[in-house]
ZAMAR-418283 format. One record per residue (C-alpha): residue number from 1; residue in one letter; x, y, z. Coordinates in nm, 4 decimals. Each point is the difference from the previous one (the first is absolute). Layout:
<pts>
{sese = NUM | rofi = A | px = X | py = Y | pz = Z} $
...
</pts>
This chain:
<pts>
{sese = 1 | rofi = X | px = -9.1136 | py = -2.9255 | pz = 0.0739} $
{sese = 2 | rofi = X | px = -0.1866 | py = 0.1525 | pz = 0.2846} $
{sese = 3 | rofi = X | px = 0.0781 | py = 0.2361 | pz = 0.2015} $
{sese = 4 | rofi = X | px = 0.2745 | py = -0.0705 | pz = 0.2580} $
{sese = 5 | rofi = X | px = -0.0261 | py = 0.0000 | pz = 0.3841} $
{sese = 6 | rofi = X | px = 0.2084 | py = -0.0558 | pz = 0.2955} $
{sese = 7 | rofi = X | px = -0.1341 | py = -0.3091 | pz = 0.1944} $
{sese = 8 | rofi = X | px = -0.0460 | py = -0.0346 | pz = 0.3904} $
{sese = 9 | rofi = X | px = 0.3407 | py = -0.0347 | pz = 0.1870} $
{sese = 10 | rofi = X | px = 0.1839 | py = 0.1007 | pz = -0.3083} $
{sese = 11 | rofi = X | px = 0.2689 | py = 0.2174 | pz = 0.2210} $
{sese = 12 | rofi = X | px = 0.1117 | py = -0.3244 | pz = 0.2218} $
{sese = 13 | rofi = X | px = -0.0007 | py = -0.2006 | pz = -0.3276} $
{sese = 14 | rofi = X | px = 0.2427 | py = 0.2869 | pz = -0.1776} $
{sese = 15 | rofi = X | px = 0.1907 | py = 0.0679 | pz = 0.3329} $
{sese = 16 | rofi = X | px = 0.0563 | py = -0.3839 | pz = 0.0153} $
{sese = 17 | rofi = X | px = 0.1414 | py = -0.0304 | pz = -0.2937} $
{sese = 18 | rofi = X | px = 0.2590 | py = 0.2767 | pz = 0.0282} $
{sese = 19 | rofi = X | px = 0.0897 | py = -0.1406 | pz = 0.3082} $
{sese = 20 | rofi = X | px = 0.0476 | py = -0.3315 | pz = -0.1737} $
{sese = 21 | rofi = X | px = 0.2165 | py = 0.1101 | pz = -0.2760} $
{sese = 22 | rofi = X | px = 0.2141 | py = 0.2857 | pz = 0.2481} $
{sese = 23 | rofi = X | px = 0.2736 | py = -0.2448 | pz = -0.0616} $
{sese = 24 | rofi = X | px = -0.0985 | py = -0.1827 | pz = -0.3025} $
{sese = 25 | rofi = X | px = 0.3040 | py = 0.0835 | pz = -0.2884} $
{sese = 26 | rofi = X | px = -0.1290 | py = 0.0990 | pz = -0.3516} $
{sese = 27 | rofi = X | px = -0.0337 | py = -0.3360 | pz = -0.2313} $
{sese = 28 | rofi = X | px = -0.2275 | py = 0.0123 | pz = -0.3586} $
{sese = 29 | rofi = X | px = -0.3143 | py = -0.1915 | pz = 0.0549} $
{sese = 30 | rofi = X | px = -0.0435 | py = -0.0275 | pz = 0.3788} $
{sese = 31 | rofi = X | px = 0.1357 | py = 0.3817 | pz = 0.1331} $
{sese = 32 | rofi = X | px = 0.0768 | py = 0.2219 | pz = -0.2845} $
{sese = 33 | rofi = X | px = -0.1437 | py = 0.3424 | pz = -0.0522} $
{sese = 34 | rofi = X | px = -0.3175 | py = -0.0894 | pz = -0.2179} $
{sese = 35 | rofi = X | px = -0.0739 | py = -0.3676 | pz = 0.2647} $
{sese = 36 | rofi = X | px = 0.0094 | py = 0.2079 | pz = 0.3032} $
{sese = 37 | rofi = X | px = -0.2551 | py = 0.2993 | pz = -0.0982} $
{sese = 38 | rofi = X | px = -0.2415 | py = -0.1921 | pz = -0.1725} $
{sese = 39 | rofi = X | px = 0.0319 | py = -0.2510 | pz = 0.3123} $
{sese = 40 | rofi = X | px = -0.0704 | py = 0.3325 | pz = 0.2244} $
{sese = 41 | rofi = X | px = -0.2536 | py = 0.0968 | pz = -0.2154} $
{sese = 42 | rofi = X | px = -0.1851 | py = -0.3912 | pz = 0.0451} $
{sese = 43 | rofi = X | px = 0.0189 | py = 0.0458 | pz = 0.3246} $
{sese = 44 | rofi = X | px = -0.1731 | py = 0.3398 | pz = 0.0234} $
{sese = 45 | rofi = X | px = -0.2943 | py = -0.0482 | pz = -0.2733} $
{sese = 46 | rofi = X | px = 0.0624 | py = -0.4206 | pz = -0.0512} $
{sese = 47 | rofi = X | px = 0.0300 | py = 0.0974 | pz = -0.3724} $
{sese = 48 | rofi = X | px = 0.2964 | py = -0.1719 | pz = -0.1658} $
{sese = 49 | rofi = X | px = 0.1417 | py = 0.1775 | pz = -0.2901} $
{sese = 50 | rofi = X | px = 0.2848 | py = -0.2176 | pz = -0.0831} $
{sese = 51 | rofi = X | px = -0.2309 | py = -0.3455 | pz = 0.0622} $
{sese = 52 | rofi = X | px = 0.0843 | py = -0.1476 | pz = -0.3511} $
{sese = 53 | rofi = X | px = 0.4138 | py = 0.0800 | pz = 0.1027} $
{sese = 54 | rofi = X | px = 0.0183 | py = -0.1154 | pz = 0.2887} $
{sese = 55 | rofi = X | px = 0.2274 | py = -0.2917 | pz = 0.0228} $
{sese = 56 | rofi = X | px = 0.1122 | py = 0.0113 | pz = -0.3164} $
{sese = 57 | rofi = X | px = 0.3143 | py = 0.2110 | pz = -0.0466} $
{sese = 58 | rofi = X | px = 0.3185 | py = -0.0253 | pz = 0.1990} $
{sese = 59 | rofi = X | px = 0.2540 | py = 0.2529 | pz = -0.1456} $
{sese = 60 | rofi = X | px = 0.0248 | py = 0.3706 | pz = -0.1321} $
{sese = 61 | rofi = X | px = -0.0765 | py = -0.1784 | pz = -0.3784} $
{sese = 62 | rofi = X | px = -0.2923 | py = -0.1846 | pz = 0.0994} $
{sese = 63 | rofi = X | px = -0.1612 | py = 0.3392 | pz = 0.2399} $
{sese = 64 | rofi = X | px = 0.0759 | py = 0.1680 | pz = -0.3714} $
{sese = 65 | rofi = X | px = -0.1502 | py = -0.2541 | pz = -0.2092} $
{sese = 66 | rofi = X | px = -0.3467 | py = 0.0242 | pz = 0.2213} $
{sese = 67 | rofi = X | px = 0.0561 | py = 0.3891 | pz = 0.0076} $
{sese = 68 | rofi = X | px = 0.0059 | py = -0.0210 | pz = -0.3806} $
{sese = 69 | rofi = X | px = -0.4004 | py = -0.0233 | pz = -0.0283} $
{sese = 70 | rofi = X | px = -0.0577 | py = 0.3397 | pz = 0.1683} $
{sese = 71 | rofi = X | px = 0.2438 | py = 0.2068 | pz = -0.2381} $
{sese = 72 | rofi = X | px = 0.3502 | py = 0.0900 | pz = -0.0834} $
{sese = 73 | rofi = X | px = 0.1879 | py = 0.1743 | pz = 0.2748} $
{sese = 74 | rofi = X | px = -0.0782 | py = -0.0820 | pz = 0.3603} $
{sese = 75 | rofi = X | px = -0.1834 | py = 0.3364 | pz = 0.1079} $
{sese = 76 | rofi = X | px = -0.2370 | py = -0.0509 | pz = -0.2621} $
{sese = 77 | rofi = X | px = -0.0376 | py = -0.3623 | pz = 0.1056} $
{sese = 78 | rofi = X | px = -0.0669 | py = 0.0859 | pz = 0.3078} $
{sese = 79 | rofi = X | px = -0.2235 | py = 0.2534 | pz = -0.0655} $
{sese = 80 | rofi = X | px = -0.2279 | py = -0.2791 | pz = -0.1871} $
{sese = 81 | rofi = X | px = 0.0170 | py = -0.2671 | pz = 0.2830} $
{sese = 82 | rofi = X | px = -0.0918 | py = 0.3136 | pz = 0.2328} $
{sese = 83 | rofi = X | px = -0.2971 | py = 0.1150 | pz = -0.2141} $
{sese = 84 | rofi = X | px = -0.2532 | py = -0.1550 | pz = 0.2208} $
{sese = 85 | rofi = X | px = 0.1055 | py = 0.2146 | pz = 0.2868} $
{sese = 86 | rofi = X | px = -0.0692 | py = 0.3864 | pz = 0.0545} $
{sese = 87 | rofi = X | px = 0.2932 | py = 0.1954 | pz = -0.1055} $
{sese = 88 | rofi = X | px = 0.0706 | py = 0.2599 | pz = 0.3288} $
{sese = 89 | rofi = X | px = 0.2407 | py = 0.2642 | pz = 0.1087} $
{sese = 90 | rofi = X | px = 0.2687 | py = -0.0146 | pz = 0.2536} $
{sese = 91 | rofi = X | px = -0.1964 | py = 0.2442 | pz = 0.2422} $
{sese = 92 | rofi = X | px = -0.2974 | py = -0.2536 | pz = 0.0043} $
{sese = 93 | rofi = X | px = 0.1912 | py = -0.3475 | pz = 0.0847} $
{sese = 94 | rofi = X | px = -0.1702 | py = -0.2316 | pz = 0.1870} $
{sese = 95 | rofi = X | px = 0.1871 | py = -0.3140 | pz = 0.1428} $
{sese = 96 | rofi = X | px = 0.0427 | py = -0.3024 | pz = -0.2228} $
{sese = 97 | rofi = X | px = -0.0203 | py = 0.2330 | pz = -0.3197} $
{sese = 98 | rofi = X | px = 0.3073 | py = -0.0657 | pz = -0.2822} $
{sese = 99 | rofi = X | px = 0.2072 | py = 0.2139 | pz = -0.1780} $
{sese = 100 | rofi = X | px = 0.2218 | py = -0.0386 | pz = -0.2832} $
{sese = 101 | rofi = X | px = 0.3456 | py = 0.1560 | pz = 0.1587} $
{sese = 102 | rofi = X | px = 0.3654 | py = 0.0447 | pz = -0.0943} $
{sese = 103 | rofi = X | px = 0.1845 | py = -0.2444 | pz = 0.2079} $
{sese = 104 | rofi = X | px = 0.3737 | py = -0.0484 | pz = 0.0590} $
{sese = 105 | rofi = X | px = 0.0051 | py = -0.3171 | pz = -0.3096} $
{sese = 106 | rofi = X | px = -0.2290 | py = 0.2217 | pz = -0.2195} $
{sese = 107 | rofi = X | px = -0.3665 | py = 0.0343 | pz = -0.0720} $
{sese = 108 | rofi = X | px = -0.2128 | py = -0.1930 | pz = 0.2395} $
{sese = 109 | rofi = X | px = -0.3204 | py = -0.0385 | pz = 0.1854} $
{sese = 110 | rofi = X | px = -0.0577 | py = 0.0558 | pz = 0.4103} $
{sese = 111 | rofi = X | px = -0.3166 | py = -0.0093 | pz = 0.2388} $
{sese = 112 | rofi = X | px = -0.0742 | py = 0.3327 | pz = 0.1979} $
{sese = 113 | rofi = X | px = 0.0055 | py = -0.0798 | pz = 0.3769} $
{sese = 114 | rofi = X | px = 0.0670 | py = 0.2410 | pz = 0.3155} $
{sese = 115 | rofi = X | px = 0.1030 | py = 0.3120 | pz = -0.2306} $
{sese = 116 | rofi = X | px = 0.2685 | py = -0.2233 | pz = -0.1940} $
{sese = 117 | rofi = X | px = 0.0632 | py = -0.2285 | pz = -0.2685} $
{sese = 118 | rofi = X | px = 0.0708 | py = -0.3145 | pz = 0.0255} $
{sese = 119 | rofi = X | px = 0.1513 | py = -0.2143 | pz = -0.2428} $
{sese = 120 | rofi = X | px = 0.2103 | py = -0.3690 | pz = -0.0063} $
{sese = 121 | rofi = X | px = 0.3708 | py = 0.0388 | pz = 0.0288} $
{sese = 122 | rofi = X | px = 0.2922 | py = -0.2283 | pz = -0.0024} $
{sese = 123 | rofi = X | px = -0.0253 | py = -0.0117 | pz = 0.3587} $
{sese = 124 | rofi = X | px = -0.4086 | py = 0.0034 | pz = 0.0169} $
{sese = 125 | rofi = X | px = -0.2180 | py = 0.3372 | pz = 0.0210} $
{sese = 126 | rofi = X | px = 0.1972 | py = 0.3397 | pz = -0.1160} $
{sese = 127 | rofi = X | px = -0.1842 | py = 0.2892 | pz = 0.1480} $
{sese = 128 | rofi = X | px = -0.0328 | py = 0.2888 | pz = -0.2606} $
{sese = 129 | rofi = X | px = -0.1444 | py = 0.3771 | pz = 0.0568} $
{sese = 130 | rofi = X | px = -0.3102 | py = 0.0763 | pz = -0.2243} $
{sese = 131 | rofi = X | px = 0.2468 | py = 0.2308 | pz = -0.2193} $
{sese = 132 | rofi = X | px = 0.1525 | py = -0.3058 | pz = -0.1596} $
{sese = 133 | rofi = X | px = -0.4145 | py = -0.0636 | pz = -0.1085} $
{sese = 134 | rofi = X | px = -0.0362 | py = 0.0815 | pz = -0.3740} $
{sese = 135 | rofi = X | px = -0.3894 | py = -0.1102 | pz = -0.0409} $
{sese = 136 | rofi = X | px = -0.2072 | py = -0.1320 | pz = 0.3045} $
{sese = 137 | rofi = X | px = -0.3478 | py = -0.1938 | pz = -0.0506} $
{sese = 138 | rofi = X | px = -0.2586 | py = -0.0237 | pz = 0.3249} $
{sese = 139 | rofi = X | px = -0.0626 | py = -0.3628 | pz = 0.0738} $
{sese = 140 | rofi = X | px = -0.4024 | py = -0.0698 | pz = 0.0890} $
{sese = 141 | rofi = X | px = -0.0915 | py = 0.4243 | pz = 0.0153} $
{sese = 142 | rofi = X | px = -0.0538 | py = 0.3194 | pz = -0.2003} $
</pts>
């Protein structure tokens, strides 16, 4: 895999999408954690890490099963999917970059956007602060 870049109009395309899911409650295949930043993440470079998933899981079990490829406990799955992006530091966070955070139901995954983290809920988008971030990668820069 190439190298990644952010393509033209990338911040309407990510701001969009918040926007669009502000409201949208957390449900496996369509709005949980792992959907919704590789979704922010096609929208910012058009690369689709979870291409092959899509579609086909539509509970915690099935998320898991998919999960299961890229190791055995979710940070380190993560950490796989993630490997084509640039690992970066909290000081350095540009919009649209994801993070693996501690969230209120556990271990989970949020997009970087307007100095907070933002991550689907039971009522749609929970806003974090960047000290719930645990590992952060930069989507389409060094």
């Amino acid at each position: 895999m190439g190298k990644i870049e952010r393509v033209s109009g990338w911040e309407s395309r990510l701001n969009r999408l918040l926007q669009d899911r502000l409201n949208t409650p957390f449900e496996w295949g369509s709005n949980d954690c792992v959907s919704f930043a590789c979704t922010a993440i096609c929208e910012i470079t058009e690369l689709d890490l979870i291409r092959e998933h899509r579609g086909e899981y539509s509970s915690e079990e099935g998320a898991f099963e998919r999960l299961a490829a890229y190791g055995s406990s979710f940070p380190s799955q993560i950490s796989k999917l993630f490997e084509p992006l640039n690992k970066a530091s909290d000081a350095l966070l540009w919009s649209g970059d994801v993070a693996l955070i501690r969230h209120p139901c556990g271990v989970s995954v949020a997009v970087y956007h307007s100095g907070r983290l933002f991550a689907p809920g039971e009522q749609g988008l929970d806003f974090l602060t960047l000290d719930e971030g645990l590992k952060f990668w930069g989507v389409g820069h060094e």
